[in-house]
Structures are given as structure tokens and as C-alpha cells.
C-alpha positions in Angstrom: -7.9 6.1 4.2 -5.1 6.0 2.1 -5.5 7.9 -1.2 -7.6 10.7 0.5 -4.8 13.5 -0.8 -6.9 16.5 1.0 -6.2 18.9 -1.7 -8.0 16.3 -4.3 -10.5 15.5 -1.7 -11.0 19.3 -1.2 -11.0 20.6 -4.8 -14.3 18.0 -5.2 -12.3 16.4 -8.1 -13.2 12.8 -6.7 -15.9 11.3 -4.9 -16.0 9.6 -1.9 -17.1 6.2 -3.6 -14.1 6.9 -6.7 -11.5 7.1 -4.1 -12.7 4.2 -2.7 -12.5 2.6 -6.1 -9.0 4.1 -6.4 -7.8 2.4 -3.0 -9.2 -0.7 -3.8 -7.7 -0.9 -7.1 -4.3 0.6 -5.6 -4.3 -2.3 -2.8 -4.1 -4.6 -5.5 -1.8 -3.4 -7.6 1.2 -2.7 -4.5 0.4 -6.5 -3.7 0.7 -8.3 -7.2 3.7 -5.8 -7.1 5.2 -6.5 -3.5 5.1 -3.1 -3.1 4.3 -1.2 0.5 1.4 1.8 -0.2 3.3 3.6 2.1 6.3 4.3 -0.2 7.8 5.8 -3.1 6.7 3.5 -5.8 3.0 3.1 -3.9 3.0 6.8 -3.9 3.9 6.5 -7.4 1.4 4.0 -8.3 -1.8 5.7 -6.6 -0.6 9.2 -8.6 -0.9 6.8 -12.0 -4.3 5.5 -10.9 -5.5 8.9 -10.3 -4.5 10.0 -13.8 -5.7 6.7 -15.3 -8.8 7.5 -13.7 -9.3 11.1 -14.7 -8.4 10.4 -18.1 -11.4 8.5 -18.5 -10.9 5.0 -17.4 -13.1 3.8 -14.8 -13.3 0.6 -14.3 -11.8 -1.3 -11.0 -10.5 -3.8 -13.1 -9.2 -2.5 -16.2 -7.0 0.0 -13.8 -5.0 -2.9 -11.6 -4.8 -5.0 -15.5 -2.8 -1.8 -16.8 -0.3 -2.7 -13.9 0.3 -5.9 -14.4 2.5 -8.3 -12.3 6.0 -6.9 -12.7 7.6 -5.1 -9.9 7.8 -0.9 -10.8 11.6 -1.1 -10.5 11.7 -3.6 -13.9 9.9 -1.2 -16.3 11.7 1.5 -18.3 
């Protein structure tokens, strides 16, 4: 499953159902982006989710909305 860092997974930080959320959400986010999960950017992207999520928002939604459509390499 992709998402499921073990050292997260191990320090109890997220639940089994919030990663879920996380993936689904990240999924998403790589396609509106055209981005592949496996790489930099994705890697990128699920890192931002995560601290999305930690700070406090949790909802699927409202995470992939903070992405947007454009592709990671056009932001500054």
C-alpha cells in the first residue's frame, strides 16, 4: 500500500483507516497532476498530505482541493 512509510506506521502516528484516507486522497492528486506516485514529486506530494493532515485537516476532500490541477513543476 503505498503511503505505509513503516517508521509512521510504526510510531502509531496514523491509523490504518487515515492512511487509507491519505492514499486515496494522494491517488487523486498525482492524477489531476499527471504525476506517477512512484516519484519525486508523488513522493513529494504524499509528505505534503501527511503534514496537511497532521496539522489538522482532515477531510478527503479539502486535502486533494489544496492541490489543485496544476502540475508541481509550475508552482514557485
Amino acid at each position: 500500500m503505498i503511503g505505509k512509510s513503516k517508521a509512521i506506521y510504526e510510531r502509531g502516528t496514523l491509523r490504518p483507516s487515515e492512511i487509507d484516507l491519505l492514499q486515496r486522497a494522494l491517488v487523486v492528486v498525482c492524477a489531476r497532476r499527471k504525476t506517477k506516485l512512484e516519484s519525486e514529486d508523488g513522493r513529494k506530494l504524499a509528505l505534503d498530505l501527511i503534514a496537511l493532515f497532521e496539522g489538522g485537516m482532515r477531510d478527503e476532500q479539502d486535502l486533494i482541493n489544496t492541490f489543485g490541477y496544476r502540475p508541481r513543476s509550475e508552482e514557485k
